[in-house]
Residue, then its C-alpha position, 0 to 999 in steps of 0.5 A: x758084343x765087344x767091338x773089333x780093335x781095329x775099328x776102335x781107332x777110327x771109331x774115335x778118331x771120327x768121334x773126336x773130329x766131330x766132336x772138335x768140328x762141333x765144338x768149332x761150329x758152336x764157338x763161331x756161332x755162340x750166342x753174342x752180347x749185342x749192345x743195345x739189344x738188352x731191354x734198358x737198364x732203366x726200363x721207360x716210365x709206364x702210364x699210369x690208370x688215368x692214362x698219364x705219364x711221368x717223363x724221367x727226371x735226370x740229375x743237370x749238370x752245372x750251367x757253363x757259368x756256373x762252372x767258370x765261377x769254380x774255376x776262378x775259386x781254386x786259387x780262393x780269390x772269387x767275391x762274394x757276388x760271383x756266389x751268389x751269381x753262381x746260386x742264382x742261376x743253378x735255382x733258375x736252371x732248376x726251374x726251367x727245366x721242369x722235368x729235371x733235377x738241380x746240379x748235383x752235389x757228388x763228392x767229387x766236387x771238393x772245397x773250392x778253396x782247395x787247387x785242383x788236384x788235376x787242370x787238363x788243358x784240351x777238350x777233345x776224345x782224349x782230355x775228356x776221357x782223362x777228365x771222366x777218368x780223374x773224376x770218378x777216382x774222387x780227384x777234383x779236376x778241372x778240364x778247358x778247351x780253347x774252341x769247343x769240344x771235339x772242334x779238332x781232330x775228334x769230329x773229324x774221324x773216319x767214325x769206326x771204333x776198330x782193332x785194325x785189320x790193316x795193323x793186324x796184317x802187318x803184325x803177322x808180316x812183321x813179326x812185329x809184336x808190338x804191332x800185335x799188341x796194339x790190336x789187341x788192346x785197341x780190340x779190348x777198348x772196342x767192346x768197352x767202347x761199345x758197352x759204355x755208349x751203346x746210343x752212340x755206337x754200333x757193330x758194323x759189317x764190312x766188307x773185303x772184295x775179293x778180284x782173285x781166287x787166292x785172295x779169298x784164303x789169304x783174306x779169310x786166314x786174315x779175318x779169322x785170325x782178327x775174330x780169335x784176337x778179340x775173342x769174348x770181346x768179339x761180336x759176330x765171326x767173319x764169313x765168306x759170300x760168294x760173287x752173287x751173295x755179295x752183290x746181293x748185299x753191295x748191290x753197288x760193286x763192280x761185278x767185273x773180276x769179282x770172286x766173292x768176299x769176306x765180312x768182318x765185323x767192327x764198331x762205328x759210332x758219332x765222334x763228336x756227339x761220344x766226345x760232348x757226352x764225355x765231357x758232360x759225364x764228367x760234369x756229372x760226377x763233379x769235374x768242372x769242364x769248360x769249352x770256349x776257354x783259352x789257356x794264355x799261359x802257364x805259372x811257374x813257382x820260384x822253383x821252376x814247377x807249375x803251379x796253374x795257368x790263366x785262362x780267358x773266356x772266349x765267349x766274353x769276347x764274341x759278344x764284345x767285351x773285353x775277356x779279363x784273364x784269371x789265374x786256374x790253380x792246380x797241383x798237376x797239368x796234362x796238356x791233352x791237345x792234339x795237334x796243337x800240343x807243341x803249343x802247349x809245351x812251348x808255354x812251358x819250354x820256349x826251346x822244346x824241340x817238337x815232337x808232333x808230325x801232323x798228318x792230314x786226313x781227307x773224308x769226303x761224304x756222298x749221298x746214302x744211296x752209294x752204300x747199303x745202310x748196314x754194311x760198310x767196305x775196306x778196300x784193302x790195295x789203293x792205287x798207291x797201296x793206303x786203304x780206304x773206307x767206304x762206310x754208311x754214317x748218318x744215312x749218308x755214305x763217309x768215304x776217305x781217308x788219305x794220308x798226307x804230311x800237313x800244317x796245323x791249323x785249326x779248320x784245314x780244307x780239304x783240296x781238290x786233289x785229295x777229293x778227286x783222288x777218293x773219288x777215282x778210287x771209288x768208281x774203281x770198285x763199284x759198277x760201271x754204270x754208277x757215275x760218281x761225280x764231284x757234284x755228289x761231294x755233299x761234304x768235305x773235311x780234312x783232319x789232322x792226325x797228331x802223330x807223335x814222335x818221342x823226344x826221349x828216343x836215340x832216333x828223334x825222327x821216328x814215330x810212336x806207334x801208338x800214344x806218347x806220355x812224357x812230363x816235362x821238367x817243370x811237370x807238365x804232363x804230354x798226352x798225345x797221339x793213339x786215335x779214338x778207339x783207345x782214348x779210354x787206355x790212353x786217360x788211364x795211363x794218363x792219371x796213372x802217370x799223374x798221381x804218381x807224378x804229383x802225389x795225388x791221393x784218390x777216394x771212393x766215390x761214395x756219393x755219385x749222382x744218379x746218372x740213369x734218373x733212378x734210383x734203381x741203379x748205383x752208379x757209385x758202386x764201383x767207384x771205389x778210386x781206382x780207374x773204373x771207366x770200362x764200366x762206367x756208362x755215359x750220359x744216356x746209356x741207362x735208359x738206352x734201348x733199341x726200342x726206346x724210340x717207340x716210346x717217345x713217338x708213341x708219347x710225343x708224336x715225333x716222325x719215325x726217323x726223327x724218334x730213332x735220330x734222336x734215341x741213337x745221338x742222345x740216348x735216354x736223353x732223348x726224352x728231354x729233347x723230345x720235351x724241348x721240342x716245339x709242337x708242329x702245328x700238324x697232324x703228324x707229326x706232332x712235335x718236332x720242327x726239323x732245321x733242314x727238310x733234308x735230315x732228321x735234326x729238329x729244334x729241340x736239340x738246339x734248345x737242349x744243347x745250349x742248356x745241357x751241353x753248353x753250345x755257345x755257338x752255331x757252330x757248335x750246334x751245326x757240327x758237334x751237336x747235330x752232325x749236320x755240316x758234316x753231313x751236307x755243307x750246303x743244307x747246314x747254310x740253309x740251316x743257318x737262319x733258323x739256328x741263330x734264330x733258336x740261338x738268340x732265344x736261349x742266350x739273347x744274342x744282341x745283332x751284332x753277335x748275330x752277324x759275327x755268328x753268321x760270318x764265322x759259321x759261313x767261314x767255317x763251313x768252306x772247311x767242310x766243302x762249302x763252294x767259295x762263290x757262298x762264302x759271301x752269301x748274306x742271310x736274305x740271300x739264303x731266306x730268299x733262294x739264292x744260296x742255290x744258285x751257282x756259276x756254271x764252273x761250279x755247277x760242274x763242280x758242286x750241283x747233283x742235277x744238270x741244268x736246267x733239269x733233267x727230261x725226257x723231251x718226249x715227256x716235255x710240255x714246252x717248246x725247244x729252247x723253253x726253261x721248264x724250270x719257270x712257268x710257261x707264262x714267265x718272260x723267259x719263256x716269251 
C-alpha cells in the first residue's frame, strides 16, 4: 500500500532527526581511548613452573659522571685517565645494578671528538623537551641545567595539562583567532601529552558551579564547544549535574545559590617527575644531559658567532672543592631558561634590552579531605575576576593560582596575602560549615611564569601570547614562554629553527636503545630524523598499566597505596624501585620503609634517584623526585634525617656535606611555606620532637589542632586545668 504524499514529508523529516539525534547520542557517547586502561605494551614478567620470577632488565642510562667526562670531550681535549675514569664506573654501575643492563650505545651517541651539533642551556619542561626532540632526530646534543631539573618554574605548576576553557572564552568573545588557535594546538599537545606518559598523567573531571539559572546554557554552550575543539583528541564529553547530583559528587560545596553544574573533562599530571623522565629519556637515546652544571659564559669566534660556553660542576663545589671551568663545544646554542632567560642573552649581548615580564604565581596545598579525590573545580569569577583551581594532586588538595608582577629569583616565597586571598576565595565556594584555616596551609609556593615580550615587535611592551623564538646575532637561539602543555609544540619549533639556523643535518636512528627492556617493541622504528616526539613513549610508559601495581605487591609485598605510588610516579620502573627498596622486617608489608608515616615515599626511591636520575641533593630527592615538600613542608623537615642518612650511603657524603645539605634544605623549604621559627631548627631538634613545637603566634598560623587538644570535658579523665597531653603523674599536672 502506497504511502499517502502528505505523510511522506513528515515521515522523513521524524527519520532524519532521529536519525541525526542518534547520531549526535553516539558521538557524545563513543567508545574512548583512556590512557592507561589498555593491557601494557609490555606485559609484566610471569612466573615460571618453579615458581620464580625474572624481573625486567632495562637499558641504564650513563652515570652523571660519566656524562660530564663527554661534555669535556667535545672540543677533543679530555686525558686519557678521564676514559678510563668514565669505563671504570659504567663496569661498576653494571654490576650494581644487577637487574639492569649497561649504558646504552645508541646511534645517537656520536664521535666524541666531534662538537655538539646542539648545547641547550636549561633543564626544565622546555630545555628537555628540546633535548628529547634533538636526540631522537640523530642530532648529538648536549643539555646542563644550573640547579636541577624542573627546580624552577616546571615543579612549580598548577599540574593540569589543558586547552584553557578560560582562553577559550575569550577566543569567542574576542573574535580573536589567534587565541583559538592556541586552544586548539594546546588541546592537540594534551592527548600527546597523555599518550606519551600515561604513568605520570591523567584525565580529570572538573567542575564549574553554576549560582544562576542562565549560567547553566552559557557554561554548557561553553564546555561543549571545548569538547568539539579536541575532537578525537578528546576523552570524555561534558555534562550537566543537577544541584543534588552535584553535591553529591563535591559533598564540600556551598549549597546556597546553588543551580547545578557542568563537567568538563582535562589532563593533570606530576610536573616535576614528567619533567626528570624527560630529561632521562633523552639520556637514553644518547644526549648527554647534566643537572648542577653552571654556564659561566658564552665563546665567541673571531667573527663574532658562538662557538660553546664553559661551564662548572656545582656539585664540586658543594663538597668543597674548588669546581674548575671547561669549555662545552657546539655548532648552535638554545638558551631554554625560563625566567632567567635575559641572563642568558646578557651573556651574549651585554646591551639586550630584555624581554621577559615575570609573573609570580601562588599555589597553596590543603589537606585531601577539602576535595573529592577524582573530581577537581574552576571557579571561573573570583573576586577580582582571575579564576582559580581547586584540584585533588597527590592525595592532597593544590588550590591557587594568582597572578602578580614579581622579581626573579630562584626560590620566590609565597606572601601572606597571596595565601590569605586564596583562602577567602575558597570558603566562598564551599560549605559554611567547612572552616578553612591558615593552619590547613600544609604547603605553600610561588612560581614565576616567564612571560615573554617580543623584542622584534613595533609595541615592545606587549606580550606574546604564547612562546617567542628569536636568535641573536651572534646565534643564540631564545626559546621562552608558553606553559607545560605545550612544551612538546615548543621543542620542535625550537630544533626546527636550529637546524635551519645552523645548518644541521639530522639521520635516522637506526640503532635506538630498547627503552621498554624487551625486544618485543622497536622503539627506532619511527626515528627516521624527522621530529617523532608525539609518539615517542617516555621512560616507564612500555610496561605501564592500571593494574601494574598488582603485580609488584603480589611479588614484593609492598602496602597498597605504596604499590600504586610508585606505578603512577615511576611507571614500569617501578619494579627496580621496588627491588631497591629495603625489607621492612614485618609481616606486611614486606618491603618498603617510607620516609614520612604521612605519604606513600619509601627509601627505594632515593636509592633509585641517585643512581638513575642523577639526585645529587636532598632537595632533589625531597621536591623533584618524591613531591614530598611540595606536598607538606613540615613532613619533609621530618624527613630530612633519614634522606641525608640514605644520601650519604649512595654518594659518601663527608659531615661537612652532611651539615650543608641540612642548611640549604632547611632554607629552601621556607620557600614551600616552612614557619620561619623552623629555619634554625637543628637535626637533634627534629630526631627528638621539637620540630613540632610552635610559639602561640604561629600555632594560629601554622598548627591544624587547637592546643593542647581538642576534648569533650565530659569525656576528659583529668581535672580542670589538667594537660591531657602529658600523663597524669608528670609534674604538670602536680
Amino acid at each position: 500500500m502506497a504511502i499517502p504524499r502528505r505523510l511522506l514529508r513528515p515521515l522523513l523529516y521524524t527519520s532524519a532527526a532521529a536519525v541525526a539525534g542518534g547520531g549526535v547520542v553516539y558521538y557524545v557517547n563513543r567508545p574512548r581511548k583512556i590512557p592507561g586502561s589498555d593491557p601494557a605494551s609490555v606485559p609484566p614478567p610471569r612466573y615460571t613452573e618453579d615458581g620464580k620470577l625474572s624481573p625486567p632488565r632495562f637499558p641504564l642510562v650513563k652515570t652523571r659522571e660519566e656524562q660530564i667526562a663527554d661534555l669535556k670531550r667535545s672540543p677533543g681535549t679530555q686525558s686519557a685517565v678521564d676514559v678510563v675514569k668514565g669505563t671504570t664506573s659504567s663496569i661498576l654501575g653494571s654490576l650494581a645494578g644487577n637487574k639492569e643492563e649497561g649504558p646504552v650505545q645508541s646511534q645517537g651517541q656520536h664521535d666524541d671528538a666531534v662538537p655538539y651539533d646542539l648545547l641547550v642551556i636549561g633543564g626544565g619542561a622546555t630545555g628537555a623537551g628540546i633535548a628529547l626532540d634533538a636526540a631522537t632526530r640523530g642530532l648529538k646534543v648536549a643539555m646542563v641545567e644550573r640547579e636541577d631539573f624542573a627546580a624552577g618554574t616546571s615543579s612549580k605548576s598548577t599540574k593540569l595539562v589543558h586547552g584553557g576553557v578560560r582562553y577559550l572564552e575569550k577566543a569567542v568573545w574576542n573574535l580573536d583567532y589567534d587565541q583559538y588557535k592556541l586552544v586548539k594546538e594546546a588541546l592537540r599537545e594534551r592527548k600527546y601529552f597523555l599518550d606519551t606518559a600515561p604513568h605520570l598523567s591523567n584525565w580529570l573531571p572538573i567542575m564549574i558551579p553554576v549560582q544562576k539559572w542562565w549560567q547553566a546554557p552559557y557554561f554548557w554552550a561553553g564546555t561543549k564547544f571545548y569538547d568539539f575543539l579536541a575532537g578525537a583528541e578528546g576523552i570524555e564529553s561534558s555534562y550537566f549535574f543537577t544541584k543534588s547530583r552535584a553535591l553529591d559528587a563535591f559533598p564540600m560545596l556551598k549549597k546556597e545559590n546553588l543551580f547545578g553544574a557542568l563537567v568538563y573533562y582535562d589532563g593533570a599530571h606530576n610536573d616535576s617527575r614528567m619533567n626528570v623522565s624527560l630529561a632521562m629519556t633523552a639520556a637514553l637515546y644518547g644526549a648527554t644531559v647534566v643537572n648542577h652544571v653552571e654556564v659561566t659564559g658564552l665563546e665567541k669566534d673571531v667573527s663574532g658567532k658562538l662557538i660553546g660556553a664553559k661551564v662548572k660542576d656545582r656539585i664540586e663545589e658543594r663538597n668543597g672543592k674548588k669546581a674548575p671551568e671547561f669549555s662545552v663545544r657546539a655548532k648552535g646554542i638554545i638558551n631554554a631558561t625560563g625566567p632567567f632567560t635575559d641572563a642568558i642573552r646578557k651573556m651574549d649581548e651585554p646591551q639586550t634590552q630584555e624581554i621577559v615580564a615575570p609573573s609570580s604565581g601562588v599555589h597553596v596545598i590543603l589537606p585531601g579531605y577539602y576535595s573529592p579525590s577524582k573530581m577537581g573545580l574552576i571557579d571561573p569569577k573570583t573576586s577580582d575576576g582571575r579564576v582559580i583551581f581547586f584540584l585533588p594532586w597527590q592525595g592532597n588538595t593544590i588550590a591557587g593560582t594568582t597572578d602578580a608582577p614579581a622579581a626573579i629569583k630562584q626560590d620566590p616565597i609565597a606572601g601572606e596575602e597571596e595565601i590569605n586571598w586564596i583562602l577567602s576565595e575558597i570558603r566562598g565556594y564551599l560549605a559554611p560549615d567547612l572552616n578553612v584555616r591558615r593552619g590547613d596551609v600544609l604547603a605553600a609556593w610561588s612560581g614565576i611564569r616567564p612571560l615573554v615580550k617580543d623584542p622584534h615587535s613595533k609595541n615592545t611592551e606587549s606580550l606574546v601570547r604564547n612562546h617567542l623564538i628569536t636568535v641573536s646575532e651572534s646565534g643564540l637561539l631564545t626559546c621562552a614562554g608558553g606553559k607545560w602543555t605545550t612544551y612538546r609544540q615548543m621543542a620542535e619549533e625550537a630544533v626546527d629553527e636550529a637546524i635551519k639556523r645552523y645548518n644541521l643535518q639530522t639521520s635516522p636512528l637506526l640503532k635506538a636503545p630498547r627503552i621498554s627492556g624487551s625486544e618485543m617493541i622497536d622503539d627506532a622504528a619511527p626515528l627516521d630524523g624527522t621530529c617523532q616526539t608525539h609518539q615517542v613513549r617516555l621512560i616507564g610508559a612500555h610496561g605501564f598499566s592500571n593494574t601494574l601495581f598488582i603485580n609488584l605487591i603480589q611479588h614484593f609485598g609492598l602496602e597498597s597505596i605504596v604499590a600504586k605510588h610508585l606505578t603512577e610516579s615511576y611507571g614500569d620502573r617501578a619494579w627496580t624501585v621496588a627491588a631497591l627498596s629495603a625489607p621492612t622486617e614485618q609481616r606486611y608489608p614486606v618491603r618498603g620503609l617510607k620516609i614520612s608515616a604521612l605519604y606513600p615515599f619509601i627509601d627505594g626511591e632515593v636509592r633509585y634517584s641517585v643512581r638513575h636520575e642523577y639526585a645529587q641533593t636532598a632537595v632533589d630527592v625531597l621536591a623533584r623526585r618524591t613531591r614530598l615538600a611540595f606536598l607538606n613542608a613540615q613532613a619533609a623537615l621530618e624527613a630530612l634525617p633519614t634522606i641525608i642518612d640514605l644520601m650519604t650511603e649512595e654518594l659518601h657524603w663527608d659531615k661537612k656535606r652532611q651539615e650543608k645539605e641540612w642548611k640549604d634544605t632547611v632554607q629552601f623549604l621556607a620557600s614551600m611555606g616552612l614557619a620561619k621559627s623552623k629555619l634554625s631548627v637543628t637535626r637533634k631538634d627534629v630526631e627528638s620532637g621539637k620540630a613540632g613545637e610552635y610559639d602561640e603566634h604561629e600555632r594560629k598560623l601554622y598548627s591544624r589542632h587547637d592546643q593542647p587538644a581538642d576534648m569533650m570535658e565530659s569525656d576528659s579523665k583529668f581535672s580542670s586545668g589538667e594537660k591531657p597531653i602529658v600523663s597524669r603523674d608528670s609534674p604538670v599536672n602536680r
